[in-house]
C-alpha positions as CSV (number, residue, x, y, z in Angstrom):
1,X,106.9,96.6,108.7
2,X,108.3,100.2,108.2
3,X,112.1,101.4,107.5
4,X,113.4,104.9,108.9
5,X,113.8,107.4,105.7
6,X,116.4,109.0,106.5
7,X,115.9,112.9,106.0
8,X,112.4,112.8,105.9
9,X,110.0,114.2,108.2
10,X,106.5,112.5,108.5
11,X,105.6,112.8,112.1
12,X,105.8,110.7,115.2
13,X,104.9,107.1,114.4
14,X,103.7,106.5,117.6
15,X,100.6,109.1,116.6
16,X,99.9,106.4,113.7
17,X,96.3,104.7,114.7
18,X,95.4,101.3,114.0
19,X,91.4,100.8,114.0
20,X,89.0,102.4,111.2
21,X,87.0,103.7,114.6
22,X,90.4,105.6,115.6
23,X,90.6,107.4,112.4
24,X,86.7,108.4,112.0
25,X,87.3,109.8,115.3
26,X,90.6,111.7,114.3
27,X,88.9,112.8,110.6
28,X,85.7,114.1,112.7
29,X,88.1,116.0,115.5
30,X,90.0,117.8,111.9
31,X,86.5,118.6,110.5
32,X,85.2,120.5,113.9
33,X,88.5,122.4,113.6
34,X,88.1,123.1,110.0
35,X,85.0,124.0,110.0
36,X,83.8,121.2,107.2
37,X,81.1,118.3,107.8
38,X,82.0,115.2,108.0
39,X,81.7,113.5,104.5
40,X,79.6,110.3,105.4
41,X,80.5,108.0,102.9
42,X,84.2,108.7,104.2
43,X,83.1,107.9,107.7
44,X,81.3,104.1,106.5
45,X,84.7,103.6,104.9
46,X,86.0,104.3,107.8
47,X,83.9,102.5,109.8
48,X,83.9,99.3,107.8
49,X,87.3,99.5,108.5
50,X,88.5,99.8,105.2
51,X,91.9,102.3,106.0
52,X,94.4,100.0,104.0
53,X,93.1,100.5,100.4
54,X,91.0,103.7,100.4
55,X,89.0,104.4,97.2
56,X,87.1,107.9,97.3
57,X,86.6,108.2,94.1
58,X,84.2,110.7,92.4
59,X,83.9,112.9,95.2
60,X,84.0,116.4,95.8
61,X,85.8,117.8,98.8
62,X,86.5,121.0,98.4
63,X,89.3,122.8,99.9
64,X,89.3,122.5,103.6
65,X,87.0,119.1,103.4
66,X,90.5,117.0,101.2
67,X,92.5,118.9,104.2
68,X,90.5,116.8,106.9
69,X,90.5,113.7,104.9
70,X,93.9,113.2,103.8
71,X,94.9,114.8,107.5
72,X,93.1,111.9,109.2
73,X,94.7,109.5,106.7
74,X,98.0,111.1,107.5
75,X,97.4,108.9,110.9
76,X,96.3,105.7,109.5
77,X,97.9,103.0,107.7
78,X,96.5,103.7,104.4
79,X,98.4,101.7,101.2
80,X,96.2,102.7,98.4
81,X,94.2,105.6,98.0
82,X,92.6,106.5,95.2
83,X,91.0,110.3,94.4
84,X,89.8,109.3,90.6
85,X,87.7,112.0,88.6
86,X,87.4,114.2,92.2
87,X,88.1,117.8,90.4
88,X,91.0,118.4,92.0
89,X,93.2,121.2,91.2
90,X,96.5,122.9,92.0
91,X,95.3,124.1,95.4
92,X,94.3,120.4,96.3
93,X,98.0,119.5,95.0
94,X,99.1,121.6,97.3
95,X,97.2,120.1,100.3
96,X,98.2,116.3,99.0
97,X,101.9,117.5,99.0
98,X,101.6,119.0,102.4
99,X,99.5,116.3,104.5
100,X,100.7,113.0,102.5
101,X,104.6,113.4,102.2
102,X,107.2,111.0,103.4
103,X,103.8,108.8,104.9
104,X,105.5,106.0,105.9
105,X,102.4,103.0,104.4
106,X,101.4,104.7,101.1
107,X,101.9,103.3,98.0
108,X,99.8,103.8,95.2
109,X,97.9,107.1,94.7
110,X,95.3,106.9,91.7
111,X,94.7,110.9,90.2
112,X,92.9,109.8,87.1
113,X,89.8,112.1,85.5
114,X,91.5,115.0,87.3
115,X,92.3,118.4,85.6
116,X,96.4,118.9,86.7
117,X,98.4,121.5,85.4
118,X,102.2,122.1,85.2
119,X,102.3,123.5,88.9
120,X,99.9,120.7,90.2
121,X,102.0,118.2,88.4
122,X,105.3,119.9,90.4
123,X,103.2,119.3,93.4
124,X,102.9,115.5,92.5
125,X,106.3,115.0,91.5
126,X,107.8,116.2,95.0
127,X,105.4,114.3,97.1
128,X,106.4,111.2,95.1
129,X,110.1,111.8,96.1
130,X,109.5,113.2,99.6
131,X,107.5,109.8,100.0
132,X,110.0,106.8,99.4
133,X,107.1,103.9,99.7
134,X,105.1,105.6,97.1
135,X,105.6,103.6,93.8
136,X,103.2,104.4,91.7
137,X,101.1,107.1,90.2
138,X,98.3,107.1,88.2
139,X,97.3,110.1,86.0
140,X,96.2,111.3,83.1
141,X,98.1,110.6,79.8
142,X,97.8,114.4,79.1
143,X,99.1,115.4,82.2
144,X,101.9,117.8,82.1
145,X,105.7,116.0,83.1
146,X,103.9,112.5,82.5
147,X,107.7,111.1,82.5
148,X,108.5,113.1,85.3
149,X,106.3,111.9,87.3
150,X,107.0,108.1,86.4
151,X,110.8,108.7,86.5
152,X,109.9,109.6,90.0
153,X,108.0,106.6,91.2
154,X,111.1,104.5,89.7
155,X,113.6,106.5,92.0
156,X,111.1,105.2,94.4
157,X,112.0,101.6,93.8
158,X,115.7,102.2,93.0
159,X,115.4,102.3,89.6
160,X,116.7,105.4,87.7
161,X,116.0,105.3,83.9
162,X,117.0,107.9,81.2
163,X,117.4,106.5,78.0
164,X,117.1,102.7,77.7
165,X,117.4,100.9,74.0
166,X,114.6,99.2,72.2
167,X,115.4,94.9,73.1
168,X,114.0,94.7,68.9
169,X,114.8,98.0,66.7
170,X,117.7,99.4,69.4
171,X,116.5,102.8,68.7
172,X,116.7,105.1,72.2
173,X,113.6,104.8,74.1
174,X,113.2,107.4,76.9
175,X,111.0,106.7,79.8
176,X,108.6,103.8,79.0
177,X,105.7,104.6,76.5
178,X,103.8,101.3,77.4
179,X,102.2,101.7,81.0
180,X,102.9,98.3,82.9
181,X,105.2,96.5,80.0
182,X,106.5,94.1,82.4
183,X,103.2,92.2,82.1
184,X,102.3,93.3,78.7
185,X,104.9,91.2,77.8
186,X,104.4,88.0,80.3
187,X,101.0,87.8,79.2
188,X,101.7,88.3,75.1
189,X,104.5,85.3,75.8
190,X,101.8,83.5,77.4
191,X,99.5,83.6,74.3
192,X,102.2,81.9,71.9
193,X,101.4,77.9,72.4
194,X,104.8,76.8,71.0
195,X,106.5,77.7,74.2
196,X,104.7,75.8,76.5
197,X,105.3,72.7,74.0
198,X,109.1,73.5,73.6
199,X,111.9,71.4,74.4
200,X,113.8,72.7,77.9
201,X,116.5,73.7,75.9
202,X,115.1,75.6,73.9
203,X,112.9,77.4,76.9
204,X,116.0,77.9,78.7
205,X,117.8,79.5,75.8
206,X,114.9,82.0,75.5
207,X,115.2,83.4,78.8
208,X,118.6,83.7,78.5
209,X,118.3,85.4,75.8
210,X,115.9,87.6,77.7
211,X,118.4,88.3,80.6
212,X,120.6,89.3,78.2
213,X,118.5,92.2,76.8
214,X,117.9,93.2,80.1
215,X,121.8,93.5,81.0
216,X,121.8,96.1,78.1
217,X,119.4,98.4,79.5
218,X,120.9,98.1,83.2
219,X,118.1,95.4,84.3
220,X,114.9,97.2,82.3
221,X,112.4,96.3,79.8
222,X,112.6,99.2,77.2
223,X,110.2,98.8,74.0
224,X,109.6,101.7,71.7
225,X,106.0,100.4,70.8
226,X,103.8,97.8,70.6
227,X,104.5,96.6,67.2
228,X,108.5,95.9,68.7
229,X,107.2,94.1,71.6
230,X,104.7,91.9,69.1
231,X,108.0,91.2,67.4
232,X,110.4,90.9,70.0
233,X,107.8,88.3,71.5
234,X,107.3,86.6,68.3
235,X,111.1,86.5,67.8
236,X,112.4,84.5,70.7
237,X,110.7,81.4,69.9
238,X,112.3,81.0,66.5
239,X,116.0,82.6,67.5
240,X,116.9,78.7,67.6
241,X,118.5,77.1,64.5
242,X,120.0,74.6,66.3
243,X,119.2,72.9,70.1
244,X,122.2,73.2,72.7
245,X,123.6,69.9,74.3
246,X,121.0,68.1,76.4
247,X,122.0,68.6,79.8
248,X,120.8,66.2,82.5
249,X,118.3,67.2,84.7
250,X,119.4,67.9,88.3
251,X,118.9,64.9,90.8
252,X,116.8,67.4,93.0
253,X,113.6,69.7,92.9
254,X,115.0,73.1,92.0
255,X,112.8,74.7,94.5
256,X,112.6,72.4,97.9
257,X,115.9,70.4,97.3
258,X,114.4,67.3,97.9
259,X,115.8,64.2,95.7
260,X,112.9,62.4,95.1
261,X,113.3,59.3,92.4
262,X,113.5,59.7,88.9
263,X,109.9,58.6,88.5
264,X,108.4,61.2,90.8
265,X,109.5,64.0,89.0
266,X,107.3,66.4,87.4
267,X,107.5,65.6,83.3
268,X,108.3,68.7,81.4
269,X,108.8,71.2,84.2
270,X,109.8,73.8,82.1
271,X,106.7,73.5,80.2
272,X,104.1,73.8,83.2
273,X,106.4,76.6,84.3
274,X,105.3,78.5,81.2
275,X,101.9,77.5,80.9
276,X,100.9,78.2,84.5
277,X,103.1,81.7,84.5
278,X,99.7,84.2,83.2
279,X,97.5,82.4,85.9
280,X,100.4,83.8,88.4
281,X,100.5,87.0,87.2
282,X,97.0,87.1,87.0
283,X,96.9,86.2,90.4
284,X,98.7,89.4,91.7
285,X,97.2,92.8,93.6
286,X,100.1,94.9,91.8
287,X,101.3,94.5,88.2
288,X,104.7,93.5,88.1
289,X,107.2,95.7,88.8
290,X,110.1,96.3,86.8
291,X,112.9,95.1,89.5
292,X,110.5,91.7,89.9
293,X,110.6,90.9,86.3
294,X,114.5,91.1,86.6
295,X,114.3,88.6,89.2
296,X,111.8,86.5,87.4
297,X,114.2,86.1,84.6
298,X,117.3,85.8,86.9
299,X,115.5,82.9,88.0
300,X,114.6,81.0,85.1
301,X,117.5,81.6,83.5
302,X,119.5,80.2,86.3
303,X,117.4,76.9,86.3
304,X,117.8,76.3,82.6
305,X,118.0,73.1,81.6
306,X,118.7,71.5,84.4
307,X,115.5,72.4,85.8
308,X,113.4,69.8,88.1
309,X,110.4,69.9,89.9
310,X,109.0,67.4,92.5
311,X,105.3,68.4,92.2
312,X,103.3,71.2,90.9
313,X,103.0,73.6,94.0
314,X,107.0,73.4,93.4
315,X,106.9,75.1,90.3
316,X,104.2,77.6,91.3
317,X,106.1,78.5,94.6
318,X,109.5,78.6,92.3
319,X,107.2,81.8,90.0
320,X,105.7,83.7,92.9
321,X,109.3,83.9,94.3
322,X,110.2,85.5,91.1
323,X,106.8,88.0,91.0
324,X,106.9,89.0,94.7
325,X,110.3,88.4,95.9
326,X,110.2,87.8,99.8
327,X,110.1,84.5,101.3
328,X,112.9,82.2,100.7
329,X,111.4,79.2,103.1
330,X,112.0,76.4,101.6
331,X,109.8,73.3,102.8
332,X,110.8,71.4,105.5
333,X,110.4,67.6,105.5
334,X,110.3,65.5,108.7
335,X,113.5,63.9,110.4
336,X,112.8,61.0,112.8
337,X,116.4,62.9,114.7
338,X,115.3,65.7,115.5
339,X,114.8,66.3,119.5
340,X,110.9,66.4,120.5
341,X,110.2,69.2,123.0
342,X,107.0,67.4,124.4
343,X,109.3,64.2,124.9
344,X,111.8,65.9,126.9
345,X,109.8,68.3,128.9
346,X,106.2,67.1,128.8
347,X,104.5,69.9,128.2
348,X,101.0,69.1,127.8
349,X,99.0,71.5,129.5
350,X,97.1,73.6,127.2
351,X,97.1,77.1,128.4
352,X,93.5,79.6,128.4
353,X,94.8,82.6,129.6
354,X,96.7,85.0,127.0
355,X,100.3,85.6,127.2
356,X,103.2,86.8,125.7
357,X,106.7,85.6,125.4
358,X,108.8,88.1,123.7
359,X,108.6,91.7,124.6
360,X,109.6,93.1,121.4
361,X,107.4,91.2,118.7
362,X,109.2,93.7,115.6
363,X,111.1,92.1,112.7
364,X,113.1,93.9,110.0
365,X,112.2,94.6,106.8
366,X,113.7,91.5,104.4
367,X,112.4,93.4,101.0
368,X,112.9,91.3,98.5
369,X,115.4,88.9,98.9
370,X,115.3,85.5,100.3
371,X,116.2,85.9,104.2
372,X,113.0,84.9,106.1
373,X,114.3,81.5,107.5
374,X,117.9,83.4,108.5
375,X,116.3,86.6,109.8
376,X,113.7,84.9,111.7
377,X,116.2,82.8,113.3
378,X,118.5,85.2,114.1
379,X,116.1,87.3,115.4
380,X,115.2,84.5,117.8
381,X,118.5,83.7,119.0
382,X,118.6,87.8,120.0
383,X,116.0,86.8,122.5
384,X,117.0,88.2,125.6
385,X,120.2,90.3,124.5
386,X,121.1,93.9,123.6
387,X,122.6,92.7,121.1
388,X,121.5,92.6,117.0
389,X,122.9,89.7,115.0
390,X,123.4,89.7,111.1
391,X,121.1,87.1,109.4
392,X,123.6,86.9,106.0
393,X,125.7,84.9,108.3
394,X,123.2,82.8,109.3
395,X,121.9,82.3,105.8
396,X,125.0,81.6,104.4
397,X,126.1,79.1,106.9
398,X,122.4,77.6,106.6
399,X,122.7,77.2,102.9
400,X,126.6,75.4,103.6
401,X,124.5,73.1,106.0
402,X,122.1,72.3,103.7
403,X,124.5,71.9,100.8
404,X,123.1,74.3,98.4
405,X,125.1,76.9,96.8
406,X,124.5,80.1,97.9
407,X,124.5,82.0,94.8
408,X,122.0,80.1,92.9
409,X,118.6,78.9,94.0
410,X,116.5,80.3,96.9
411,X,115.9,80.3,100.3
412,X,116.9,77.6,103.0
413,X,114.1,75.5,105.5
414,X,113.8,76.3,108.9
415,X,115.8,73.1,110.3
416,X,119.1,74.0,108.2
417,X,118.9,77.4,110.1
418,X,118.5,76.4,113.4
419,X,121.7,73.9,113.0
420,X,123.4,76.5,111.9
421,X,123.5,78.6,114.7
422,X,123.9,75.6,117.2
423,X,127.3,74.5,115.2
424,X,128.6,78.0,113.8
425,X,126.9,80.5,115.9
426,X,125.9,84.1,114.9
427,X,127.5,87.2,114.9
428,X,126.5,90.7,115.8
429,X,125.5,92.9,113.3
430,X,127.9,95.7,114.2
431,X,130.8,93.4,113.8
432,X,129.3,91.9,110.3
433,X,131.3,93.0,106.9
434,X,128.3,91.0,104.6
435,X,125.7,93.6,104.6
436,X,127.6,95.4,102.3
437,X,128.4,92.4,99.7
438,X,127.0,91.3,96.5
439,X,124.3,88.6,97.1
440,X,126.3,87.1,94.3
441,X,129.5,86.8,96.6
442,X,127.8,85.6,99.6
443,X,129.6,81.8,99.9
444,X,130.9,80.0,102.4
445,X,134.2,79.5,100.3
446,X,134.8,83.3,100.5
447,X,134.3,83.2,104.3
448,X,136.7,80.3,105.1
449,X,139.5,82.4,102.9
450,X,138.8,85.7,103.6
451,X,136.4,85.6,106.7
452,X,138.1,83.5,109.5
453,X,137.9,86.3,112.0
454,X,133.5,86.1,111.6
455,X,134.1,82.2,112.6
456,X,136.1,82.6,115.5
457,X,133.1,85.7,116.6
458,X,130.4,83.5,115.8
459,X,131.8,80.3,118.1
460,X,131.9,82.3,121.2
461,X,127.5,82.8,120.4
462,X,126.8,78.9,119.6
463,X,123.2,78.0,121.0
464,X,122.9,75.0,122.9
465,X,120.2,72.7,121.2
466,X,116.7,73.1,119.2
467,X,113.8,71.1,119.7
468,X,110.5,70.3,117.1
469,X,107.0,70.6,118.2
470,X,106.2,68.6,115.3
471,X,104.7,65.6,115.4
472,X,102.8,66.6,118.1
473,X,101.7,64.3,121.6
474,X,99.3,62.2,121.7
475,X,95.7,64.1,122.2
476,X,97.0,67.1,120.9
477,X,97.1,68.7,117.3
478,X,99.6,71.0,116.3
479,X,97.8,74.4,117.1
480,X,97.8,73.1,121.0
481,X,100.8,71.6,121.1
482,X,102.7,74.9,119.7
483,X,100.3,76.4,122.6
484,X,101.4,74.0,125.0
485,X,104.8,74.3,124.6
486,X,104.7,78.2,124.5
487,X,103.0,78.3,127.8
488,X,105.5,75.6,129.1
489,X,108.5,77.5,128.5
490,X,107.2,80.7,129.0
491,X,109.7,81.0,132.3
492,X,112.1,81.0,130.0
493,X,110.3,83.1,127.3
494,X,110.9,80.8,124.5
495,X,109.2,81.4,121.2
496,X,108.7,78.9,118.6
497,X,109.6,79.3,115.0
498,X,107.7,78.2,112.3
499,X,106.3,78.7,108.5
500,X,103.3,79.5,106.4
501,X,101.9,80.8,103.1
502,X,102.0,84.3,103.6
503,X,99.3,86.2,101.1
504,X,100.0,90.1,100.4
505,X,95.8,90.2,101.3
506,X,96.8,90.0,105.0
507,X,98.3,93.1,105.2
508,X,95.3,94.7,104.5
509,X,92.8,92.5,107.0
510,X,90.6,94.0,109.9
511,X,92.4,93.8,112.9
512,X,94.7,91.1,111.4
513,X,92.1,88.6,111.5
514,X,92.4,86.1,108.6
515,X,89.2,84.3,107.0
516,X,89.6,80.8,106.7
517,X,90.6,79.7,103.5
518,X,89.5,82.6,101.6
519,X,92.9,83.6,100.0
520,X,94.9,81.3,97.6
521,X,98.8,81.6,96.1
522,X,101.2,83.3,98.7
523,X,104.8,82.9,99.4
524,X,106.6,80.7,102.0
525,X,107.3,83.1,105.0
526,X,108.7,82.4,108.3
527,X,107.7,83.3,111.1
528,X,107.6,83.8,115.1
529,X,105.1,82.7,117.4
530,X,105.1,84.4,120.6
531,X,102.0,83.7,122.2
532,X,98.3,84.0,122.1
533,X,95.5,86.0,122.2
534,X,91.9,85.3,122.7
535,X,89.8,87.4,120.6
536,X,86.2,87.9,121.0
């Protein structure tokens, strides 16, 4: 998935290669030009197809050989790349800035055990903001404009820092003098075994309390050092003289909606929320991010007491929303109502041959909010038109459908989405006024006051009528009858819409071929199937 940066120049993506092969091939063309040979534990790398995270370090390139790497790399879908303890100096800073600016994958770039001066450093610091994906770089502690360069990276991810206050002394911190403090901190609150025996209350007064040194220091963890954070940690699980009132735990799980009875509720779920949140942390490719551990806190804090959980996956999926942000499908349970496509068009024929049936197989970018279900549907119902619709609509309407407020909780199942078009409708992005509105405000009380006009636009693009592949026919499992009734509506170019576990390891797979069960965790993701491909 890739965004336009607008005022940024990083070449044609169309010249962007897929295949390790394709970029040997490119890196060996740039080294014939340059007069260089061709460094071969680049090219096995590059063979192995290993272009997503690229390590190279220890290595010495010399001039014109880091021009014909990080040239070829310019072309390939590289996320990571690291040039750790590779001598490089202000000349090679110079060739990084040049090639590797505004590259529309890269997002880590690891310059440890490298000698950078102040001119080098300059170099660094304008490829960083010439390249809006890249969110993090590593260097030396003694590297000349340290906080420059970090300041940088958070500009990066919308967050702009000066002076932020201590959350235990309140003396001015500027910049952020522990590296990763976001799960510093998660994993010191981990270590204290009286909050994973505390009383919900008391659990949800802490992470109020922890929102509300956040809002201080606009939505950032600022400690001056390490001693504070001990503290500050220490701290929140005695701030409690006296328990609020009990409030009643919510008839529903917090997370999937359902309203299982009493006695199938998870016991204590804001205790297993805190015991099992350093195994999800630990879990993760990336530390977390400053603007995930707002959201992880947003979270919890809106749950609070009246926090429920129907099972344990639940409460995992309810903290990996929080770390990675994404998603936003919430689990969808069967309905003996819903229309059965196989039942009204027997379509039982299993195709062999591949095929396709959408020509444009591109989704936007969600980032991090909660708008797979909505944007996948949307995207869906654009099948065939000109015309882009605006999936806040759709998610809002989906969330009315469903009954859950918009504002609080996450994400909406696939089934509430696909009513929603087929009794409100959708409207056209050009003609939306919610992309612009606080996720906060997006309700359906504000659009029957002040948003009649969207209605009346919306009515005239109601769909007709979905239909579940799920439970399949009889002699079929669910991968052929999604197969079947691809190939059976294929006239018609009809995709289906479904939902899985989406791991942050996938982006990164050979040829987007996924082992079996190799990855665990992930996020609920929607998504489109189109058709199939045999591959050999």
């Amino acid at each position: 998935l890739m965004d336009d940066f607008e005022g940024v120049e990083y070449g044609d993506p169309d010249d962007v290669v897929d295949s390790g092969e394709q970029v040997a091939e490119v890196y060996k063309a740039k080294c014939v030009d340059m007069g260089v040979r061709p460094i071969g534990s680049f090219l096995k790398l590059l063979k192995k197809g290993c272009v997503a995270e690229m390590v190279l370090d220890q290595s010495y390139f010399g001039d014109r050989g880091l021009a014909a790497v990080v040239s070829a790399l310019r072309r390939a879908k590289v996320v990571s790349l690291s040039l750790a303890d590779c001598s490089l100096t202000f000349e090679h800073a110079v060739i990084l800035r040049k090639e590797l600016a505004g590259h529309p994958y890269l997002t880590y770039l690891n310059l440890k055990k490298n000698t950078l001066g102040t001119q080098a450093a300059k170099g660094i610091i304008d490829l960083i903001s010439l390249t809006p994906r890249l969110v993090k770089v590593e260097v030396d502690p003694n590297t000349p404009k340290l906080q420059s360069i970090k300041q940088t990276c958070l500009a990066n991810m919308n967050i702009h820092i000066s002076i932020s206050t201590c959350v235990k002394c309140s003396r001015q911190v500027l910049g952020q003098p522990i590296e990763d403090i976001e799960n510093v901190f998660l994993k010191e609150l981990g270590k204290i075994s009286s909050v994973a025996t505390a009383t919900p209350e008391h659990i949800h007064a802490m992470w109020l309390s922890i929102q509300a040194s956040l809002h201080k220091n606009d939505y950032t963890l600022a400690v001056c050092d390490i001693e504070c954070l001990h503290e500050w940690v220490t701290s929140l699980t005695t701030f409690i003289s006296t328990p609020p009132v009990t409030v009643r735990p919510t008839p529903c799980c917090s997370y999937c909606m359902r309203a299982p009875t009493a006695t199938l509720l998870l016991p204590s779920p804001s205790s297993f929320l805190m015991s099992s949140l350093t195994a999800e942390v630990a879990k993760l490719p990336t530390p977390v991010s400053p603007s995930a551990f707002a959201r992880l806190v947003d979270i919890l804090a809106s749950t609070g007491s009246t926090l429920s959980l129907c099972s344990r996956t639940c409460g995992r999926a309810l903290l990996r929303q929080g770390l990675m942000g994404g998603g936003g499908l919430v689990p969808l349970h069967k309905d003996s109502r819903d229309w059965k496509v196989h039942e009204h068009f027997g379509l039982l024929k299993v195709p062999s041959d591949d095929f396709c049936n959408c020509e444009d197989a591109m989704l936007a970018d969600q980032g991090e909010c909660d708008l797979s279900a909505a944007l996948v549907v949307s995207r869906t119902c654009q099948h065939g038109e000109v015309e882009m619709y605006d999936p806040v609509y759709t998610f809002i309407a989906s969330r009315h459908i469903a009954q859950n407020d918009t504002a609080k909780g996450w994400g909406v199942d696939l089934r509430s989405a696909c009513l929603s078009i087929v009794k409100y409708g959708v409207i056209p992005a050009v003609s939306s006024t919610l992309k612009s509105v606080d996720r906060g405000q997006w309700s359906w009380e504000r659009l029957e006051n002040s948003g009649a006009e969207l209605h009346v636009i919306a009515a005239s693009r109601r769909k007709g009528a979905f239909y579940s592949v799920d439970p399949p026919p009889k002699g079929l499992d669910l991968f052929d009858a999604i197969r079947a009734a691809l190939w059976g509506l294929a006239p018609a170019k009809r995709p289906v819409v479904s939902g899985c576990k989406w791991r942050m390891q996938w982006i990164n797979l050979r040829d987007g071929v996924i082992p079996y069960n190799k990855f665990k965790g992930g996020l609920c993701q929607a998504v489109r199937i189109i058709g199939q491909k045999t591959i050999h």
